[in-house]
N, C-alpha and C positions, 0 to 999 in steps of 0.2 A: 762329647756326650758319652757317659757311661753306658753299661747293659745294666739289666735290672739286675741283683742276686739272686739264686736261686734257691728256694726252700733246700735244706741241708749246709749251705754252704758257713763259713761265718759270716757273720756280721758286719759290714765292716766300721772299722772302730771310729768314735771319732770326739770331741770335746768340744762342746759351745757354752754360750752364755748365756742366761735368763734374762728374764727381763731384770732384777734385782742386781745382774753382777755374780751372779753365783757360776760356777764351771758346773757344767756334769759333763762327766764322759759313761761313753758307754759299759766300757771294761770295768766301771765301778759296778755295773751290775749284776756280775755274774753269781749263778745262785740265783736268781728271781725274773721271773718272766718283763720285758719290755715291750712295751707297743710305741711304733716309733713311727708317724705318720707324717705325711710333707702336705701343705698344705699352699695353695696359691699368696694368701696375702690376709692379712688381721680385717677383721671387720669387714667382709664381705660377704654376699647374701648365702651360696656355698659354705662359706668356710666356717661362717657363725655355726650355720645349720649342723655341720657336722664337729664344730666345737661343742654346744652346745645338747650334741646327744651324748658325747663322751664325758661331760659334767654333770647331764641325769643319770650315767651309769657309775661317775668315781666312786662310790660308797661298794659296790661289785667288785671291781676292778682290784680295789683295797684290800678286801676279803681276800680276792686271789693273789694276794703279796705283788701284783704288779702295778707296773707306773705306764702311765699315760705322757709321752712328749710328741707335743707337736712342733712342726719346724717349718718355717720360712722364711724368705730374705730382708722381713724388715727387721728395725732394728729394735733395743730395748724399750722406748717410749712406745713403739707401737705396740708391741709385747705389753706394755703396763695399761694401756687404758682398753685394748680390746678385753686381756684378763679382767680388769673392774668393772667393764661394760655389761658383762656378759657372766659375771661370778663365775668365772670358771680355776676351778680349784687343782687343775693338774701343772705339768710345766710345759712352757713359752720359749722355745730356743731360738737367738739369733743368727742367721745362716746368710748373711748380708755379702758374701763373696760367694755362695750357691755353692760350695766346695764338697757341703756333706751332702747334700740333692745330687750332687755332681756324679758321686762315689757311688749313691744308692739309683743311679739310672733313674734320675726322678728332675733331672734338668736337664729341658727337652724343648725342641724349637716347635713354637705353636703358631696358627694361623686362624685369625679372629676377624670375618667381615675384609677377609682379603689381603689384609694387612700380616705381617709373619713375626712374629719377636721370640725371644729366648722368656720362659717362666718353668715354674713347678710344674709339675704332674701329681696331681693326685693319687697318690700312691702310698700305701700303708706295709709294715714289717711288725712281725709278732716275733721277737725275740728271746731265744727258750735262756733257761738258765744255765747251760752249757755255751753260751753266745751264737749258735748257727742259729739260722731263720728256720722256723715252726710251719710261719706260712705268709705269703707274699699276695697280697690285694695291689692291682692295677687299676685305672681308668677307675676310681672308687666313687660309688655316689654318695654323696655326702647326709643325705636322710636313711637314719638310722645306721649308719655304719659302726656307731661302737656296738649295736646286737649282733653283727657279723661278727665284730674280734670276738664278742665273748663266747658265743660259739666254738670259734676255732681255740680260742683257748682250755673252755674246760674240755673239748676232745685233745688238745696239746697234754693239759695238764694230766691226763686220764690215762698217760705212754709213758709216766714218769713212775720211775722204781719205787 
C-alpha cells in the first residue's frame, strides 16, 4: 500500500482504459485541470450517489476546461452499463490490477462486519494544469462531493497567472 500524494506534489502519472477501449493517460492532460477520483465499484449505492452528483455538475466542470475520471477495478462491461445506467457523461477507467489506486494511496486493506479484504478508498485528486495536486480529498462522502471539487477548483483556478 501506497501513501497518499500530497497537495504540491505531482501527480503520479498513469494510463488506463475506458469502458470503450480508449487509453487516457494523465500527462495528456497537462494544461487543464483534472479530477481524478477512485471510487469502490460501478453501480453501487455510494458510488452511483457520488457518480451521479458529478454528472449533474459535467456541464460546470466543462465550463472550467476540466474532466472528470473516475476509477475502479472493474472492468470495461461494467464501466459500460453502470455509464448507461446512470447517464453519466464523464470518463470510466479500468483499474482491474488496482495498480493506479495503488500509486495514489487509495488501495487499502478494509474491514467490513469483521471480515478484512483489500478494496478502494474513496478518495479524490484535483489535478492542476502544471500535473502537481491542487488538492487531495480522503475518506470522501459521496453526496454532493462534486460541490466540494468545484469549490476547490474555482479557489485552484483563481492562483493561476
Amino acid at each position: 500500500m501506497s501513501n497518499i500524494p500530497a497537495v504540491g506534489e505531482i501527480a503520479p502519472d498513469f494510463e488506463l482504459r475506458d469502458d470503450e477501449g480508449r487509453h487516457h493517460r494523465l500527462a495528456d492532460r497537462t494544461g487543464h485541470f483534472t479530477v481524478v477520483y477512485f471510487y469502490p465499484a460501478d453501480d453501487t449505492p455510494g458510488c452511483t450517489k457520488e457518480a451521479c452528483s458529478f454528472r449533474d455538475a459535467h456541464a460546470t466542470f466543462g465550463d472550467a476546461d476540466t474532466e472528470v475520471w473516475g476509477i475502479s477495478p472493474q472492468g470495461a462491461a461494467s464501466k459500460a452499463a453502470f455509464r448507461a445506467k446512470y447517464g453519466l457523461p464523464f470518463t470510466l477507467l479500468a483499474d482491474e490490477d488496482h495498480a493506479v489506486a495503488d500509486s495514489y494511496g487509495s488501495w487499502v486493506e478494509k474491514n467490513q462486519y469483521g471480515r478484512t479484504y483489500w478494496g478502494v478508498a474513496r478518495n479524490s485528486f484535483l489535478v492542476g494544469p502544471d500535473g502537481r495536486l491542487a488538492h487531495v480529498w480522503t475518506k470522501v462522502k459521496p453526496e454532493n462531493h462534486a460541490a466540494e471539487v468545484l469549490e476547490a477548483l474555482g479557489r485552484a483556478r483563481a492562483t493561476l497567472p
